[in-house]
LUMTI-62972 format. One line per 8 residues: number of its first residue (from 1); for each residue x, z, y of N, C-alpha, C. Coordinates in nm, 3 decimals, m for minus. Layout:
REM LUMTI-62972
NUM) X/Z/Y/X/Z/Y/X/Z/Y ~ ...
END
This chain:
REM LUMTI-62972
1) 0.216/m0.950/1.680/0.079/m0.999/1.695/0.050/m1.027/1.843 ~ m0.035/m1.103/1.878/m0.097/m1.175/1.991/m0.164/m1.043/2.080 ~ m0.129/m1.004/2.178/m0.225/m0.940/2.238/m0.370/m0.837/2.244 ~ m0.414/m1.033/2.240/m0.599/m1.066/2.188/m0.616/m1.104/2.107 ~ m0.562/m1.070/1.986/m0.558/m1.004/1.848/m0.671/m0.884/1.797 ~ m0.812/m0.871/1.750/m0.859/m0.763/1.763/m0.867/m0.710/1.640 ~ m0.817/m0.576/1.625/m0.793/m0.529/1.444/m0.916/m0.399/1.423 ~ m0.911/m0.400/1.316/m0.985/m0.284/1.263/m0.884/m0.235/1.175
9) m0.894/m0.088/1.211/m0.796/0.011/1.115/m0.888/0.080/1.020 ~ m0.821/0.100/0.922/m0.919/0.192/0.784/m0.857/0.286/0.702 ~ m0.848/0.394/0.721/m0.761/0.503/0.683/m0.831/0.636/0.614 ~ m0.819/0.723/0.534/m0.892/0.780/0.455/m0.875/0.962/0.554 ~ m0.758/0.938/0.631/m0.732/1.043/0.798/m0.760/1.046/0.852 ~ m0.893/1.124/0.902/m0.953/1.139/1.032/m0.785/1.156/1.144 ~ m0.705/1.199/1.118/m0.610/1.299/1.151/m0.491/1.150/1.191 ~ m0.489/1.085/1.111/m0.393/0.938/1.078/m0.459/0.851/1.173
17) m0.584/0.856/1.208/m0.675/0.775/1.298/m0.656/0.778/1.391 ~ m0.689/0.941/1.480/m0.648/1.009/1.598/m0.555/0.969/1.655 ~ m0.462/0.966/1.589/m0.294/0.915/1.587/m0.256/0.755/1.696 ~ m0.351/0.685/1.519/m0.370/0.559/1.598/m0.474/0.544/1.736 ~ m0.546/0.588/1.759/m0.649/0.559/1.861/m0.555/0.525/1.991 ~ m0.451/0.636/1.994/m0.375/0.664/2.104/m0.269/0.511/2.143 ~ m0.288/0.495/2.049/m0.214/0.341/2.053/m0.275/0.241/2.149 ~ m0.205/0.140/2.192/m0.272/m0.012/2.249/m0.260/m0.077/2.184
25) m0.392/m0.055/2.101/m0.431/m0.135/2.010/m0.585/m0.183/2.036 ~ m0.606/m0.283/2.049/m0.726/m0.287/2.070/m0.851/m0.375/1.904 ~ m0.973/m0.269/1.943/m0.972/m0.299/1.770/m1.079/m0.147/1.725 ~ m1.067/m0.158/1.601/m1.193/m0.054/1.569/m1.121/0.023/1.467 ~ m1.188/0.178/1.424/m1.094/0.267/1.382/m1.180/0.319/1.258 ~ m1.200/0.329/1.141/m1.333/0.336/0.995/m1.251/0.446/0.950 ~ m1.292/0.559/0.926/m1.239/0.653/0.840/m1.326/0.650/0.681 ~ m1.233/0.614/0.604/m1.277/0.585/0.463/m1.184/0.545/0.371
33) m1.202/0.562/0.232/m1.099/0.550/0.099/m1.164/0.376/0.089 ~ m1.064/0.328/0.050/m1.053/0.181/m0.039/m1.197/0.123/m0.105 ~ m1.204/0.230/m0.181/m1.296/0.212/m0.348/m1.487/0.219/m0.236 ~ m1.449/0.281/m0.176/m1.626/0.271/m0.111/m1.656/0.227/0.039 ~ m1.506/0.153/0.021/m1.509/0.116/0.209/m1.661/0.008/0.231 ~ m1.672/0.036/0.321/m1.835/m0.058/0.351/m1.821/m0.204/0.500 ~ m1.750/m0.287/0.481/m1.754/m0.344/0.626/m1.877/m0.412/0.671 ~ m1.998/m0.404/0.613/m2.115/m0.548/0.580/m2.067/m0.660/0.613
41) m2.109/m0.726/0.743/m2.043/m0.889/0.740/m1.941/m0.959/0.807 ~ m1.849/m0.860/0.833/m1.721/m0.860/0.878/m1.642/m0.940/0.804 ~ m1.557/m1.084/0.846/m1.485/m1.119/0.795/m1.353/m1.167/0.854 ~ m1.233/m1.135/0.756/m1.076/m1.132/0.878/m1.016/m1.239/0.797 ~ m0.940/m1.293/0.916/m0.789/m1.359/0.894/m0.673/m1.313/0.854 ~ m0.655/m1.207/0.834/m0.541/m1.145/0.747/m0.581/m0.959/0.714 ~ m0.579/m0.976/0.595/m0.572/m0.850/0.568/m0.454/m0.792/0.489 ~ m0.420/m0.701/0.558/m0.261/m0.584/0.538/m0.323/m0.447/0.489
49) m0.223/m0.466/0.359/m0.242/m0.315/0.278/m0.079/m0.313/0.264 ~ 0.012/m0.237/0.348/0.149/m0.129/0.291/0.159/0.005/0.325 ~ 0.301/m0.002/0.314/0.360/0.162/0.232/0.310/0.204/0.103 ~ 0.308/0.097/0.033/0.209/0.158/m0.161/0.122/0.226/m0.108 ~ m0.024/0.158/m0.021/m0.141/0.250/m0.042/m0.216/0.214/m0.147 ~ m0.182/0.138/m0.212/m0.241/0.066/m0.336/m0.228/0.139/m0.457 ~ m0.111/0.187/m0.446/m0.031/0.272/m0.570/m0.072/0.410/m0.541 ~ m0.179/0.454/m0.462/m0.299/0.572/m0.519/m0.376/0.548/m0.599
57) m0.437/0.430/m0.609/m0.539/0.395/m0.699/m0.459/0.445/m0.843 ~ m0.588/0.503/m0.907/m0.599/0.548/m1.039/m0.576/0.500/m1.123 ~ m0.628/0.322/m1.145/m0.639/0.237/m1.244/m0.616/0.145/m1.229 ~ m0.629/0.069/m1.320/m0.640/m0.154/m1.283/m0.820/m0.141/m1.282 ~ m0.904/m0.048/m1.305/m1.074/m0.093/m1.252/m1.098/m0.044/m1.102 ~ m1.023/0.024/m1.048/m1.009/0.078/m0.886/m0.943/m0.025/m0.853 ~ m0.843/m0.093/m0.869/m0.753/m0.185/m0.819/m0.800/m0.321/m0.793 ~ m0.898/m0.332/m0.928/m1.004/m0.509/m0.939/m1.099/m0.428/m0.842
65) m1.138/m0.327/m0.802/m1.234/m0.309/m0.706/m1.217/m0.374/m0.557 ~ m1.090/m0.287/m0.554/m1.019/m0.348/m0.383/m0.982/m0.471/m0.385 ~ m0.958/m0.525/m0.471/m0.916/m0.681/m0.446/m1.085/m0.772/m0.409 ~ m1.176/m0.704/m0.533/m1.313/m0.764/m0.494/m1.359/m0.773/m0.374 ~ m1.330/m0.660/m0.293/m1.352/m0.614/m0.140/m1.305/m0.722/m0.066 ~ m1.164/m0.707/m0.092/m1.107/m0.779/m0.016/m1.128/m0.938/0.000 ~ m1.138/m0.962/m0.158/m1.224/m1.120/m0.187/m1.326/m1.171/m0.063 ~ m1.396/m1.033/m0.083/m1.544/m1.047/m0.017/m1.522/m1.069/0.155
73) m1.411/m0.989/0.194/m1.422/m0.943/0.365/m1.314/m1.061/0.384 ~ m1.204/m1.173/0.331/m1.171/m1.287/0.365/m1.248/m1.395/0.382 ~ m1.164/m1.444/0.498/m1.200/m1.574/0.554/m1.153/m1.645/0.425 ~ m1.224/m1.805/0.449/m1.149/m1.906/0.330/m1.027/m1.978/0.357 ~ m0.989/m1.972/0.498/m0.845/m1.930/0.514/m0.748/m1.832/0.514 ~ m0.799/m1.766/0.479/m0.703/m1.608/0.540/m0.634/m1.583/0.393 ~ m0.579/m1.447/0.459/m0.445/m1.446/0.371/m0.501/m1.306/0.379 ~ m0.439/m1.205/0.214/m0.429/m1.087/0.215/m0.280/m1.054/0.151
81) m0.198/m0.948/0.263/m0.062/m0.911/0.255/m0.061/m0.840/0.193 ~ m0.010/m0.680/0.069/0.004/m0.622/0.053/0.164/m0.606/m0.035 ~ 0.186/m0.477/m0.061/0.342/m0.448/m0.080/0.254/m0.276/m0.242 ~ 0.349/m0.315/m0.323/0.351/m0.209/m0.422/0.506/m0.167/m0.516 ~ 0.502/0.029/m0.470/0.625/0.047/m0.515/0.677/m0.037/m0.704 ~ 0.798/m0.046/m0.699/0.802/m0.074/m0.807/0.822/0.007/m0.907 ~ 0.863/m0.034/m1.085/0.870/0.073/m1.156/1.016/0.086/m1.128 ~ 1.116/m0.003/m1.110/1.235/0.078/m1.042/1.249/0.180/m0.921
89) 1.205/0.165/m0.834/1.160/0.266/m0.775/1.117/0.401/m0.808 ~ 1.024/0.427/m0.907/0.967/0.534/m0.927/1.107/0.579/m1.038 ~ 1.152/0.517/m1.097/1.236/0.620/m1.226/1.365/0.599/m1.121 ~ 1.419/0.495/m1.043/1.558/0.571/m1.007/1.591/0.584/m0.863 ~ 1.466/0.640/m0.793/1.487/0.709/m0.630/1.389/0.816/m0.670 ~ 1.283/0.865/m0.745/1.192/0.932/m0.758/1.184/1.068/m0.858 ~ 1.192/0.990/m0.994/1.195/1.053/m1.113/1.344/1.150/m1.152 ~ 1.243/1.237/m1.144/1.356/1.403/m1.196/1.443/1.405/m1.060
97) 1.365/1.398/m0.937/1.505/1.400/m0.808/1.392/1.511/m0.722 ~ 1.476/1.579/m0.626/1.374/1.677/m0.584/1.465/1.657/m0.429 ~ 1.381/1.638/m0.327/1.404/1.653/m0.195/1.392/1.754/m0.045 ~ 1.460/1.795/m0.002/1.423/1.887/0.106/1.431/1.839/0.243 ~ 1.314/1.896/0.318/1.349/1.813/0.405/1.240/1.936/0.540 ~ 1.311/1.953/0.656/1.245/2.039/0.771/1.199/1.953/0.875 ~ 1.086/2.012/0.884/0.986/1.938/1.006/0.927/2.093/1.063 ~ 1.014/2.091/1.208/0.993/2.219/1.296/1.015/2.334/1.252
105) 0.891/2.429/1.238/0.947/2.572/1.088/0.910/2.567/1.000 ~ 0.871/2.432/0.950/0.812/2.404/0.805/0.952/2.359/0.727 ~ 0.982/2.378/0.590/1.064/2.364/0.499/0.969/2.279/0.430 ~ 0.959/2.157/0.359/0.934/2.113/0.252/1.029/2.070/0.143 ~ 0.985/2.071/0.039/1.023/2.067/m0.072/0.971/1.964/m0.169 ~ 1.010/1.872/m0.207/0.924/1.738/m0.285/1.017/1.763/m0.437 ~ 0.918/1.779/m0.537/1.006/1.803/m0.657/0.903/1.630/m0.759 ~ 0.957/1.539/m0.780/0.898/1.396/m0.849/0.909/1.391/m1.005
113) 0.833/1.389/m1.064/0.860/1.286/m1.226/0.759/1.201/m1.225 ~ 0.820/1.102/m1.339/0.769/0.981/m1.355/0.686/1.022/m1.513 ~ 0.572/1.017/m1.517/0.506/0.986/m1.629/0.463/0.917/m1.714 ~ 0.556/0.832/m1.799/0.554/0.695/m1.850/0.435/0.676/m1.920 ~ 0.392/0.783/m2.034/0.270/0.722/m2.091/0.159/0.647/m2.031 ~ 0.129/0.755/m1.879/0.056/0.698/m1.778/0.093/0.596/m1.662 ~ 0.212/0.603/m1.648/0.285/0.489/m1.524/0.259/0.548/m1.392 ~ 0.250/0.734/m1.411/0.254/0.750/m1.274/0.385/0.843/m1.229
121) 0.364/0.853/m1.098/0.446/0.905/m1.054/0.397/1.047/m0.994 ~ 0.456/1.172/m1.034/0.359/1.237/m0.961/0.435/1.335/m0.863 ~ 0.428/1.360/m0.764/0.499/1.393/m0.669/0.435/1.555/m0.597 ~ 0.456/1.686/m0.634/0.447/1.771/m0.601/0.504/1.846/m0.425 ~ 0.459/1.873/m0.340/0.550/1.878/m0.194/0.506/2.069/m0.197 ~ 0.558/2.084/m0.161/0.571/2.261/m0.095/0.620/2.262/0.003 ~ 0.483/2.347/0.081/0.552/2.396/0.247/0.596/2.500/0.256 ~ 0.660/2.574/0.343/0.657/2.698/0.382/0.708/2.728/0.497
129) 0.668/2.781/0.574/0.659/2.847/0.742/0.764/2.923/0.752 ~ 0.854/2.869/0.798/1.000/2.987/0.797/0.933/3.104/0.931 ~ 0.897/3.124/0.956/0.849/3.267/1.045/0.724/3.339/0.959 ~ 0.621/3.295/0.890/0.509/3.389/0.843/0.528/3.348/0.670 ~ 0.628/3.261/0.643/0.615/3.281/0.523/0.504/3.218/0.482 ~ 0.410/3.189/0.521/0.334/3.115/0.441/0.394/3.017/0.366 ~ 0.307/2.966/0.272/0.330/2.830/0.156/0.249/2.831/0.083 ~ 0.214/2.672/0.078/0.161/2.586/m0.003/0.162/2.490/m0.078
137) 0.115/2.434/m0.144/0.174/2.307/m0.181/0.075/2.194/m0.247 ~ 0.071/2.038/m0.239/0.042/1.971/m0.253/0.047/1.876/m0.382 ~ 0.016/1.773/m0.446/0.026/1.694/m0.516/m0.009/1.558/m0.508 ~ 0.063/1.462/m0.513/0.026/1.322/m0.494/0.071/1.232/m0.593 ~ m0.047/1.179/m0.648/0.005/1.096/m0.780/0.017/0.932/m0.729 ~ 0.086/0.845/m0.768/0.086/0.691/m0.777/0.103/0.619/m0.863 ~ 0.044/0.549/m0.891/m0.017/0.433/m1.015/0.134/0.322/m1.045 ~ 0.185/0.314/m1.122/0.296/0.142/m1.110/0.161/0.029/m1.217
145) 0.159/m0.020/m1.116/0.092/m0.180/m1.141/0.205/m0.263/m1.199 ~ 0.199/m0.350/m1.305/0.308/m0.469/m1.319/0.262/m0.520/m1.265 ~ 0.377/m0.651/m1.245/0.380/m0.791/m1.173/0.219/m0.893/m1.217 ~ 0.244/m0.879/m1.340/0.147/m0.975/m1.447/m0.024/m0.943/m1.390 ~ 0.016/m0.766/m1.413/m0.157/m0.715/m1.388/m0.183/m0.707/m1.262 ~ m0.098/m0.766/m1.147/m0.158/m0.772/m1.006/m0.221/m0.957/m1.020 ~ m0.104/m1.028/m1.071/m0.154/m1.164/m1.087/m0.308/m1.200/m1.166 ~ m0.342/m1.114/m1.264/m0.454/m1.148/m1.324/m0.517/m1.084/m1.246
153) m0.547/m0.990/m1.204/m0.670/m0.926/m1.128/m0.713/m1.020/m1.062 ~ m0.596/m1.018/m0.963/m0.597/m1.121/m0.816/m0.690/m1.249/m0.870 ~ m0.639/m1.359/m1.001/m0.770/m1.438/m1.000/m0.872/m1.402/m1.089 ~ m0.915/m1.281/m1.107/m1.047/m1.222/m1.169/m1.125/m1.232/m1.066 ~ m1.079/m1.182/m0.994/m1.151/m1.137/m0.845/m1.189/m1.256/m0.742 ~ m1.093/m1.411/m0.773/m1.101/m1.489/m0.714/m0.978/m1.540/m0.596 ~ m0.902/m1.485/m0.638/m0.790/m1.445/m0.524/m0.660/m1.521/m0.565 ~ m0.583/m1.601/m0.485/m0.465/m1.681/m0.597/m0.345/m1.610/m0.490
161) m0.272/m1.594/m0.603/m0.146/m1.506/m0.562/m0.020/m1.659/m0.533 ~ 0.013/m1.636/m0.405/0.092/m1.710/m0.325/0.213/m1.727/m0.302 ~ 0.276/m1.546/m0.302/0.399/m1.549/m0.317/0.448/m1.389/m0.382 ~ 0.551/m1.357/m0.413/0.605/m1.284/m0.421/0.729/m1.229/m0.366 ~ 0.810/m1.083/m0.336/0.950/m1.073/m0.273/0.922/m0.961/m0.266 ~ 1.047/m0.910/m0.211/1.197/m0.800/m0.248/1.141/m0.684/m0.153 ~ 1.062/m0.584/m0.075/1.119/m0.503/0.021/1.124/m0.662/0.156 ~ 1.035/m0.670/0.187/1.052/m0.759/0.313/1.155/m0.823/0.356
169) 1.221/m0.896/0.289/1.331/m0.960/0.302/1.280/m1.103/0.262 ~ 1.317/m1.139/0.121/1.293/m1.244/0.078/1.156/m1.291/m0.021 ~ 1.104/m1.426/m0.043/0.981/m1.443/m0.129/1.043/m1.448/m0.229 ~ 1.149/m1.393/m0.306/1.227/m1.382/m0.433/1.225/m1.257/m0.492 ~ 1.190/m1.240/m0.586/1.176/m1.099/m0.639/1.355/m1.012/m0.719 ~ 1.399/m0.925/m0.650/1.508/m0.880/m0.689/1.495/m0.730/m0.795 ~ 1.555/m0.747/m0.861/1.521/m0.660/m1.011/1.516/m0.504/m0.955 ~ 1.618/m0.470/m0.863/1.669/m0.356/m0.805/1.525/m0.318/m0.667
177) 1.430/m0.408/m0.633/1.367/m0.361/m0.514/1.259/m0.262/m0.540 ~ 1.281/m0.221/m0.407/1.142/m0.059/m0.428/1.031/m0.076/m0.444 ~ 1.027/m0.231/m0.301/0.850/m0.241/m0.297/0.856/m0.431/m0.343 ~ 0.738/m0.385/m0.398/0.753/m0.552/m0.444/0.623/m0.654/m0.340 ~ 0.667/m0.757/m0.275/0.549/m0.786/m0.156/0.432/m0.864/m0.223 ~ 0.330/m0.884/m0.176/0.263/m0.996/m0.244/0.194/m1.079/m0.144 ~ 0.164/m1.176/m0.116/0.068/m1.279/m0.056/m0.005/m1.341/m0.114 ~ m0.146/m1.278/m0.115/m0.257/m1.406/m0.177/m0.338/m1.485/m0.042
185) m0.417/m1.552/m0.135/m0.540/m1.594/m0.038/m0.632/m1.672/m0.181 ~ m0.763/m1.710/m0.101/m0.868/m1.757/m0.220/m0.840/m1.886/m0.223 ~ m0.764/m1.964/m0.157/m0.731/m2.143/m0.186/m0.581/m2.170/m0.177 ~ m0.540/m2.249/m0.246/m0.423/m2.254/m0.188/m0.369/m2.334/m0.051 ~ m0.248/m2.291/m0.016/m0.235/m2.322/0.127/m0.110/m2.351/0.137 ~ m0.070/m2.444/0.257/0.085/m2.460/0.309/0.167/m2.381/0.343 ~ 0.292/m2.318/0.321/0.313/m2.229/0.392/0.435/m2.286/0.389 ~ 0.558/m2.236/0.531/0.668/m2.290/0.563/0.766/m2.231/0.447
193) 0.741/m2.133/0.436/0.819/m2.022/0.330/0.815/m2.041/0.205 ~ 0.713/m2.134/0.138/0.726/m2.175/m0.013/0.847/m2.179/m0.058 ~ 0.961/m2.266/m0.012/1.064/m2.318/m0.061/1.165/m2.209/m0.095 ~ 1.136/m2.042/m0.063/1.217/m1.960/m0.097/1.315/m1.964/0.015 ~ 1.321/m2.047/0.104/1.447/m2.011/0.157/1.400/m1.928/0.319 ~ 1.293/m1.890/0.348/1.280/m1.792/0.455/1.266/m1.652/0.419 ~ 1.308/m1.613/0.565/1.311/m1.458/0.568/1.135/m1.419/0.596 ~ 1.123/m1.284/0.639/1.004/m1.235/0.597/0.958/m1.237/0.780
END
């Protein structure tokens, strides 16, 4: 990005914020969830949602929410980026696999299943303090959206879905990828990359 580029960050982490502040970034910092974010008459040229923050949302009526938002806070040029894990992803890097992993004297522990009736994923973490022994532990669930039910939302909401692709590589969707990308915007538009044959 350009410099004099000016962004607004929106993160539900006071703690994730902090983080960023420290950055040179120049730009504004909203601590708030998706579903009740408030910008009033703020409107951007590109809006970026990754790492599956999408795939917290609960439902497809939380999901037509944020897209409405997003409807609302685009320019009639602009573009909104976002990326969502896939259901390959969740059943074969996730489901029934349990991970360990140390950060300083913390031990964590991530134990995953996939819950098909519901399409989530739910991801349990345990800490524990190798000197006091303490431990705790956490839970984090994520939603799998299909392909189909991001496309209909997207024009419920008003939003035309542009492209699709792999894990940031290609606008081609590969059966095997984790995160699946998406590009909308509310009109359609030129883009050099239509033809499938650019990188990301």
């Amino acid at each position: 990005f350009q410099k004099n580029i000016l962004f607004t960050g929106i993160d539900i982490s006071a703690e994730m914020l902090e983080i960023a502040q420290k950055k040179e970034i120049s730009g504004e910092w909203i601590c708030s969830d998706l579903l009740n974010l408030d910008l009033k008459e703020k409107n951007f040229d590109l809006i970026l949602s990754t790492h599956d923050t999408l795939n917290y949302l609960k439902n497809e009526a939380d999901l037509k929410k944020v897209f409405s938002k997003v409807r609302t806070y685009l320019k009639p040029k602009g573009l909104f980026f976002f990326d969502l894990s896939s259901l390959y992803n969740f059943k074969n890097h996730f489901d029934g696999h349990k991970f360990i992993e140390r950060v300083g004297d913390y031990k964590i522990e991530w134990k995953n299943r996939f819950l098909k009736t519901s399409n989530v994923l739910e991801s349990t973490l345990t800490f524990s303090h190798k000197k006091s022994k303490e431990e705790f532990s956490e839970t984090h669930r994520h939603t799998y959206f299909p392909r189909n039910t991001i496309r209909n939302l997207l024009l419920e909401c008003g939003l035309i879905l542009l492209e699709e692709g792999s894990d940031y590589k290609d606008w081609i969707i590969e059966e095997d990828a984790s995160l699946v990308n998406y590009l909308s915007g509310i009109s359609e538009i030129n883009l050099l990359n239509r033809l499938h044959k650019h990188k990301f």
